[in-house]
C-alpha positions as CSV (number, residue, x, y, z in Angstrom):
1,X,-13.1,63.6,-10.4
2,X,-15.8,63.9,-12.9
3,X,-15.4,65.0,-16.8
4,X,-15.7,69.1,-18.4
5,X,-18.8,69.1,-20.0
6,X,-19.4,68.3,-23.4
7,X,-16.3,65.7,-22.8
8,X,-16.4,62.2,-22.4
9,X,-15.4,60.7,-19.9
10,X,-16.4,57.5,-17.3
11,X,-17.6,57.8,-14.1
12,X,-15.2,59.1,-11.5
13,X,-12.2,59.4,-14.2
14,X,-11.7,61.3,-17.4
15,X,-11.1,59.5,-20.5
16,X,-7.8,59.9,-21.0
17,X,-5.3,59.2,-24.0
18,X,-1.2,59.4,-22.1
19,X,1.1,60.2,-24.7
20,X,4.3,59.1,-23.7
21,X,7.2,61.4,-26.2
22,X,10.7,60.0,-26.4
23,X,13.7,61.9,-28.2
24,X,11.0,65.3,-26.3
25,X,14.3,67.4,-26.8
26,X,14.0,67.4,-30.7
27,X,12.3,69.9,-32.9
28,X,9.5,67.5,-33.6
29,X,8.1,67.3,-30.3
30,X,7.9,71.2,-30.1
31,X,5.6,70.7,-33.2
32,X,4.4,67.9,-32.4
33,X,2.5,68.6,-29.1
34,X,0.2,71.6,-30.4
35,X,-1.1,69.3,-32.7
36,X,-2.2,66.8,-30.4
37,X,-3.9,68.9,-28.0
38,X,-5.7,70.2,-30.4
39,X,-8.4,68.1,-31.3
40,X,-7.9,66.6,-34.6
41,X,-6.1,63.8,-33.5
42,X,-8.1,61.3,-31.1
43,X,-11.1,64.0,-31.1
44,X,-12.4,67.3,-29.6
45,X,-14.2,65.2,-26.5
46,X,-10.4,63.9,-25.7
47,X,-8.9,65.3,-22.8
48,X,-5.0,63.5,-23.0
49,X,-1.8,63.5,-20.8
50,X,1.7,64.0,-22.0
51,X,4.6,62.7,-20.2
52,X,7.7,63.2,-22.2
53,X,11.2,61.7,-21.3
54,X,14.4,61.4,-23.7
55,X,17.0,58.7,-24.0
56,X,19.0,59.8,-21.0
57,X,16.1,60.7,-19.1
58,X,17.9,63.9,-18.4
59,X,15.5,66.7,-16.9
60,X,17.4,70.6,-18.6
61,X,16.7,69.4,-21.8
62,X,12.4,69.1,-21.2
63,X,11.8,72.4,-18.9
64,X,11.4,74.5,-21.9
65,X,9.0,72.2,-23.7
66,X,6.9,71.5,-20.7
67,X,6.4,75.4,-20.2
68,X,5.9,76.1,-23.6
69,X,3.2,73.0,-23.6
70,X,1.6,75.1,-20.3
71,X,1.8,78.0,-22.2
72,X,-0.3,76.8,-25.3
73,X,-3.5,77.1,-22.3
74,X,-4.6,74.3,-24.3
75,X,-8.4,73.4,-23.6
76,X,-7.7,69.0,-24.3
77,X,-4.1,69.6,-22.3
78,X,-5.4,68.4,-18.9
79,X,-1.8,67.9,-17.8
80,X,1.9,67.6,-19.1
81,X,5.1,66.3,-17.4
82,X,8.7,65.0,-17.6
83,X,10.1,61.5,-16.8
84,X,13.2,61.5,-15.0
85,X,12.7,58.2,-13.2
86,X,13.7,55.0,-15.2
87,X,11.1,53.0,-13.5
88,X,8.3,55.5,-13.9
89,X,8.5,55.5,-17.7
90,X,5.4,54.7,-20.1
91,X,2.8,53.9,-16.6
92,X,-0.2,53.6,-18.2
93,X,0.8,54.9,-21.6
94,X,-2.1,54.6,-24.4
95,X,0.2,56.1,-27.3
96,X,3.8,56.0,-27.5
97,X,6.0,58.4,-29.7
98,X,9.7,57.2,-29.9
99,X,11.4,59.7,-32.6
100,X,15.1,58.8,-33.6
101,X,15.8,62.4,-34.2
102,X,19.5,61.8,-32.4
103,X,22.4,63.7,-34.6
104,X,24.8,60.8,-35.3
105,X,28.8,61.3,-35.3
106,X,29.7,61.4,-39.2
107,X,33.1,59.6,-37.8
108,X,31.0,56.9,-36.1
109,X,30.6,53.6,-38.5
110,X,27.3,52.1,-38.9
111,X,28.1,48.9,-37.6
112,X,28.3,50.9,-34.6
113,X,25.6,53.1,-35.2
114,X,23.8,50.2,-35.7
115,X,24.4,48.4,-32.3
116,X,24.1,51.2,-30.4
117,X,19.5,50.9,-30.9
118,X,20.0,47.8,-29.2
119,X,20.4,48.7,-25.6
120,X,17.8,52.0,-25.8
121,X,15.2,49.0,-27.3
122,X,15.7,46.6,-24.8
123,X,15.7,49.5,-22.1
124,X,12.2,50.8,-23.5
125,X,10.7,47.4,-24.6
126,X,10.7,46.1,-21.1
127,X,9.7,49.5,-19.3
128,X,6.9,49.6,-22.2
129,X,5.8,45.4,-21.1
130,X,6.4,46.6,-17.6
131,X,4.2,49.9,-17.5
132,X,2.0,50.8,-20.6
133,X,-1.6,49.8,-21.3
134,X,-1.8,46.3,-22.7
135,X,-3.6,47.8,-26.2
136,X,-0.7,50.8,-26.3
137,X,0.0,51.9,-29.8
138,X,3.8,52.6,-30.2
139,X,4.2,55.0,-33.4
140,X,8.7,54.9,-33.8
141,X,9.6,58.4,-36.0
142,X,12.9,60.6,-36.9
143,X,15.7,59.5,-39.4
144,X,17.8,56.9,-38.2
145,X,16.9,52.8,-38.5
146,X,13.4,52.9,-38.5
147,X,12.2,49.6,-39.1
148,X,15.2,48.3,-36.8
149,X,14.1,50.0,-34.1
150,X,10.6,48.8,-34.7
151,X,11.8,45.1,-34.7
152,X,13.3,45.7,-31.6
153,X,10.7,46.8,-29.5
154,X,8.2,44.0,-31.0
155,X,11.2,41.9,-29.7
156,X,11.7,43.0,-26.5
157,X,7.7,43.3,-26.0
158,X,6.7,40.0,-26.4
159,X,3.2,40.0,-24.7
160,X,2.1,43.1,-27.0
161,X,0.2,42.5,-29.6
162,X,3.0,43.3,-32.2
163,X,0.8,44.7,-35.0
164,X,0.7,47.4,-32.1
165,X,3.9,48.8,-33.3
166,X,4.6,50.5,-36.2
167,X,7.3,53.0,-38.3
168,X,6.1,56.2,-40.0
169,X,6.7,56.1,-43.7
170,X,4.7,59.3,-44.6
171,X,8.0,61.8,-44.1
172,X,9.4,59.9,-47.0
173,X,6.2,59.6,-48.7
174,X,5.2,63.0,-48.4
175,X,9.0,64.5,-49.8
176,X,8.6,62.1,-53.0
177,X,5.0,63.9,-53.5
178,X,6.6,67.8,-53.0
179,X,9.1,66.6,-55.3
180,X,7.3,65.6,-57.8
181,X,4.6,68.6,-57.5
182,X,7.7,70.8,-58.1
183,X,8.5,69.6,-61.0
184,X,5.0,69.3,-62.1
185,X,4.1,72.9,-61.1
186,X,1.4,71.5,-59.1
187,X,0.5,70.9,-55.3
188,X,1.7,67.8,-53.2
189,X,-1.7,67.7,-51.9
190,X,-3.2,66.2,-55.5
191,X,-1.1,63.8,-55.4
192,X,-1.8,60.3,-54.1
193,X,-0.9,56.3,-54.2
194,X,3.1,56.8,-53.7
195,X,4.2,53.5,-52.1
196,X,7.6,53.2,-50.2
197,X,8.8,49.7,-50.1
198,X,11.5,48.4,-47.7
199,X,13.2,50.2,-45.4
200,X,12.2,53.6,-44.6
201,X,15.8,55.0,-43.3
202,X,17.7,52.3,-45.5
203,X,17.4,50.4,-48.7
204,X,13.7,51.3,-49.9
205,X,11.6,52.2,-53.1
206,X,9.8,54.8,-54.2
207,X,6.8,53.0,-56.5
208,X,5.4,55.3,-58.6
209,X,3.4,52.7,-60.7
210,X,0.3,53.8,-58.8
211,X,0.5,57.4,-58.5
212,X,-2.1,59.6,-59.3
213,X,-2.4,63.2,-59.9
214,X,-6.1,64.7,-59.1
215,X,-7.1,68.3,-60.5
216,X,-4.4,68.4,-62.8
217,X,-3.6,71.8,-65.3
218,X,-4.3,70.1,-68.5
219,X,-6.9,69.7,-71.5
220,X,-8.8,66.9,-69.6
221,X,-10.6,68.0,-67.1
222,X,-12.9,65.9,-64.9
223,X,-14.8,66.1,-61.2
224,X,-12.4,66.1,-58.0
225,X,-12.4,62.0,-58.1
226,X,-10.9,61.9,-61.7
227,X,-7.3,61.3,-61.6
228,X,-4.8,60.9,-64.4
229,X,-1.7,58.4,-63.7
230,X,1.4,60.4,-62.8
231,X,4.3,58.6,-65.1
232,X,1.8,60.0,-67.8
233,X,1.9,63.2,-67.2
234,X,5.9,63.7,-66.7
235,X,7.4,64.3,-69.9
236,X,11.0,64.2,-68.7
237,X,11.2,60.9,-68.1
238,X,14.9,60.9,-67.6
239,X,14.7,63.0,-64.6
240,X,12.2,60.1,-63.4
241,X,14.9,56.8,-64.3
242,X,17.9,58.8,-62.7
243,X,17.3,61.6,-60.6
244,X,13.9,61.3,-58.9
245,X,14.5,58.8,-56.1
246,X,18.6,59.6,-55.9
247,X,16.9,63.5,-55.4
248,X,14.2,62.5,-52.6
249,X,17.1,61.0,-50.9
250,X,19.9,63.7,-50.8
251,X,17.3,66.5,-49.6
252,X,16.1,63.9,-47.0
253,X,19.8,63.8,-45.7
254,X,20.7,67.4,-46.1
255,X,17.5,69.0,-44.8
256,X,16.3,66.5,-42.3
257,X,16.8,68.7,-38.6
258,X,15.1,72.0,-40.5
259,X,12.1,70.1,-40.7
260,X,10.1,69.0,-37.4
261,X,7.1,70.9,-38.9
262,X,6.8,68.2,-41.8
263,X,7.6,65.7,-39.5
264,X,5.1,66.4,-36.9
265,X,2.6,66.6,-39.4
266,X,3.3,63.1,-40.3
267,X,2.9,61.7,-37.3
268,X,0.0,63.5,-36.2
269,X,-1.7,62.4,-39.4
270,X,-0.5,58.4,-38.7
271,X,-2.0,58.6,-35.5
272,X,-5.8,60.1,-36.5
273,X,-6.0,57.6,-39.5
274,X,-5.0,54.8,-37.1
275,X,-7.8,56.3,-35.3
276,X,-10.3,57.6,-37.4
277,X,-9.6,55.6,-40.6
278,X,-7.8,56.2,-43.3
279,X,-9.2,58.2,-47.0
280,X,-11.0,55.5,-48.5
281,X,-9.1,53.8,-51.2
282,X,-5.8,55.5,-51.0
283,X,-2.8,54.5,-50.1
284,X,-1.1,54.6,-46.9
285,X,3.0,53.2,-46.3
286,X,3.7,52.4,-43.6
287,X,6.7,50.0,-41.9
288,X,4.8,47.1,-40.4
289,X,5.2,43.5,-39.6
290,X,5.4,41.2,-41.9
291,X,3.0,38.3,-42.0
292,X,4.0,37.4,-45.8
293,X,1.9,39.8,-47.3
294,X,4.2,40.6,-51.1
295,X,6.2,37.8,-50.1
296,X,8.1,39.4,-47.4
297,X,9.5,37.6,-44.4
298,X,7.2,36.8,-41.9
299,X,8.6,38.4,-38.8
300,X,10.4,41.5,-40.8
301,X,9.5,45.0,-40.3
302,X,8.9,46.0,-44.1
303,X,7.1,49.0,-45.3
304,X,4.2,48.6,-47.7
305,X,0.8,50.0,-48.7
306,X,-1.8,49.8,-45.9
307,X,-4.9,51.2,-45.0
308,X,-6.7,51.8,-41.9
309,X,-10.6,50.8,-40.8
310,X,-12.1,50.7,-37.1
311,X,-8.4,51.4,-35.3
312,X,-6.8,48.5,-37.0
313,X,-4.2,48.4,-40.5
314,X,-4.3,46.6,-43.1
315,X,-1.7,45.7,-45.6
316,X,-3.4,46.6,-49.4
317,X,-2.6,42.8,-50.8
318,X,-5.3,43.9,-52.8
319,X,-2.6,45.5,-54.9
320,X,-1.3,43.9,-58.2
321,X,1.7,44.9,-60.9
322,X,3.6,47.4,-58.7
323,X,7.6,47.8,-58.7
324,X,8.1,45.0,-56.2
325,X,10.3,43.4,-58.3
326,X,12.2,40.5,-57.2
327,X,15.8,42.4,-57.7
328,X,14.1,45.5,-55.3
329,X,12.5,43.2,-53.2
330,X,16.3,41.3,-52.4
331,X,18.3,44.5,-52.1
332,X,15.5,45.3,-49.2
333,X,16.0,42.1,-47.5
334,X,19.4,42.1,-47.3
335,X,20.0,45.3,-46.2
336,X,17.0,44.8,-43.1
337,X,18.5,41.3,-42.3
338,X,22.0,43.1,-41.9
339,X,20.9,45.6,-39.5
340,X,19.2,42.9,-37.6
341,X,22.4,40.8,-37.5
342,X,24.7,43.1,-36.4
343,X,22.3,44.7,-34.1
344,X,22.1,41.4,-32.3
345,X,26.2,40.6,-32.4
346,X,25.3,37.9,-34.7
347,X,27.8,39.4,-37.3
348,X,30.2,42.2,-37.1
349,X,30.5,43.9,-40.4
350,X,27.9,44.9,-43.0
351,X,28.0,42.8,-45.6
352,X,27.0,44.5,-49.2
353,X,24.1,43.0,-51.4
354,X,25.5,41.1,-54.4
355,X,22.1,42.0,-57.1
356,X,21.5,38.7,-59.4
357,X,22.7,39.6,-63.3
358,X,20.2,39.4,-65.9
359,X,17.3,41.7,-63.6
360,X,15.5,44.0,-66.3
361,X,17.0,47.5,-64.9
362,X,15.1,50.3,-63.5
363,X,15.1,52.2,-66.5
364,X,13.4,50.0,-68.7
365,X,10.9,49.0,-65.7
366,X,10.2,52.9,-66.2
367,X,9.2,52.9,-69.8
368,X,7.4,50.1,-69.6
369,X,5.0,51.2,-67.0
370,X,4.3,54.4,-68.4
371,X,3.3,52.3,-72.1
372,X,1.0,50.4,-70.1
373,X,-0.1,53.5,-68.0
374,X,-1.1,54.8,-70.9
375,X,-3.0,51.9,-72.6
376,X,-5.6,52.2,-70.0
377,X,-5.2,55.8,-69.4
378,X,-6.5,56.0,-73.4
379,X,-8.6,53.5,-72.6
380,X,-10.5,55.4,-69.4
381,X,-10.3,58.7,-71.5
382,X,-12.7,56.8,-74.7
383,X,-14.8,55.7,-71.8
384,X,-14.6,59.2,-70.3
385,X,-15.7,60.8,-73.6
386,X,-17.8,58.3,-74.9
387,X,-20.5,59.5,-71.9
388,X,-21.1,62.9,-72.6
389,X,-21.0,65.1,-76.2
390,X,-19.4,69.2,-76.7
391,X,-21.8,71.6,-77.1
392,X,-21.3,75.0,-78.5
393,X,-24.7,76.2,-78.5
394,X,-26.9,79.1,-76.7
395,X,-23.3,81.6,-76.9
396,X,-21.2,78.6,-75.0
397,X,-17.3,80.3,-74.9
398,X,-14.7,77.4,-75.5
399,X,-13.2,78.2,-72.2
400,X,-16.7,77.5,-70.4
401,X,-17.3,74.0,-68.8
402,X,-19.8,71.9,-70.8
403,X,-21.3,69.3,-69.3
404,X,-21.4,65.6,-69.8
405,X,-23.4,63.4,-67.3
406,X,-21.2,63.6,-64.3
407,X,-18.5,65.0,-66.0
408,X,-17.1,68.3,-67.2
409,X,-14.8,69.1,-70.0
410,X,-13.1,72.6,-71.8
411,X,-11.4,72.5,-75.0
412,X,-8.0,74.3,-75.4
């Protein structure tokens, strides 16, 4: 079997990318799948598979996404299918999407909740060592313990390379940035460098000590690369101390199973930086394992700021003075080492983090961030205007650009 023309592909095979979908049921995958046969993920010369299974490898559940899949007449689609044999799971797999998009019981507690990810993880991890490629990339997506399913599967695949595996942050990410361009009358897009710390489905933090704002409404105005700090620019800076994060959370709750368009987005875009590199200097989260990078526990899947070069992440240790503070850092260990102990029998009840007194609180953390923010935010704007001079000559209107070297200004 030879390759379509204009596609790559090795002699007497095409070049083939098997994407294996878990949890195929949920309203990700249905959004999911047009975006990866579509070209912008491994590539337009990418011909790929899809197999798709879900947890109880139950067949009613899959016809309608398989036909719909055929349906899309999809060009890179060279063939999709369902798993309904245990042992056939993940053979050959190059990409593996497992999304925890299961609706929980409410009445269920989460000690329960909790052990119930073992079993599936230890089912998948040694069906994944069993069957996949040796270089597979296992992407683990949805709402429910994240990072602890994550852990599990590096557990349970011990001859993978475990930096193979990692949780999608961006869902989170992504909500914290719509939020905040809402209340900033401005679009997500513009928005960059939110870090989420921790755990993406548990205890985490939304670090806004590095957020940017690009093409901003304002009286400064400078090329597409000039960027103002975001704590700057949002005068109610209660809303930030109290309401932001506590906000970014409830709609994540309430809203989460309307939203397998944002989701699939997310993973879509995970996959094609992994890929084809992340945007150059900007800031990716993503739940990884830890070597000790912001001294995390080695061994702990923690998200944290990476970036991605030639199909490989790395963490941004690079970083300096973010909101990693020791109290933040401590609720986040806790709560991850609690999932992993109770996940493993090791204890049966969750035991609640007990903060150390005397932590500056986040409040004040706020204010002083956005006094230093704006030190060197002054400081970059006497730079910024110190290059270039306002000129109203030759019939100039205030409202036209004038322009300074490589900049541009307009005067309110």
């Amino acid at each position: 079997m030879s390759g379509s023309p204009g596609r790559t592909a090795e002699p007497g095979y095409y070049l083939l990318h098997h994407n294996s979908l878990t949890g195929a049921s949920c309203p990700t995958s249905y959004n999911l799948i047009p975006i990866l046969v579509n070209g912008e993920v491994f590539g337009e010369d990418k011909e790929i598979s899809i197999h798709i299974l879900n947890n109880n490898f139950n067949e009613d559940s899959l016809h309608g996404i398989v036909m719909e899949a055929q349906d899309l007449a999809a060009p890179l689609l060279r063939n999709i299918s369902m798993c309904t044999a245990i042992e056939e799971a993940f053979v050959g797999a190059e990409v593996i999407i497992i999304l925890n998009d299961d609706i929980e019981n409410e009445f269920e507690s989460l000690e329960n909740r909790i052990r119930a990810r073992l079993p599936l993880c230890e089912l998948f991890g040694s069906l994944i060592e069993k069957n996949a490629h040796q270089s597979v990339k296992v992407i683990v997506a949805g709402k429910t313990f994240l990072n602890l399913t994550t852990n599990l599967i590096i557990r349970y695949t011990p001859s993978l390379n475990p930096r193979n595996v990692i949780a999608v942050a961006m869902v989170l990410e992504n909500e914290a940035k719509a939020m905040l361009a809402r209340k900033m009358k401005t679009t997500a897009s513009d928005i960059k460098d939110v870090i989420i710390w921790g755990n993406i489905t548990g205890s985490h933090h939304i670090d806004l000590r590095k957020a940017k704002v690009f093409r901003y409404d304002s009286a400064i105005w400078g090329p597409p690369s000039f960027s103002r700090y975001l704590l700057n620019l949002i005068f109610d800076s209660e809303w930030i101390r109290k309401e932001f994060e506590a906000s970014v959370n409830s709609w994540s709750l309430t809203r989460y199973f309307q939203r397998g368009v944002s989701s699939a987005h997310c993973i879509a875009t995970v996959l094609k930086f992994w890929y084809h590199n992340s945007p150059p200097g900007e800031i990716l989260s993503m739940g990884i394992i830890s070597e000790g990078e912001f001294d995390t526990p080695a061994g702990m899947v923690f998200s944290m700021p990476v970036q991605c070069k030639n199909g490989v992440w790395f963490p941004r240790t690079d970083l300096t003075e973010t909101e990693l503070t020791e109290e933040i850092k401590g609720a986040i260990i806790h709560d991850l080492q609690q999932e992993k102990l109770i996940a493993l029998g090791e204890v049966s009840t969750y035991q609640p983090y007990l903060p150390v007194a005397g932590i500056t609180p986040r409040e004040n953390r706020v204010r002083i961030q956005i006094e230093e923010n704006l030190e060197e935010e002054q400081k970059d704007q006497t730079e910024f205007f110190s290059i270039g001079s306002l000129d109203f000559s030759e019939g100039r209107s205030s409202q036209e650009p004038l322009e300074g070297n490589d900049f541009e200004f307009y005067e309110n």
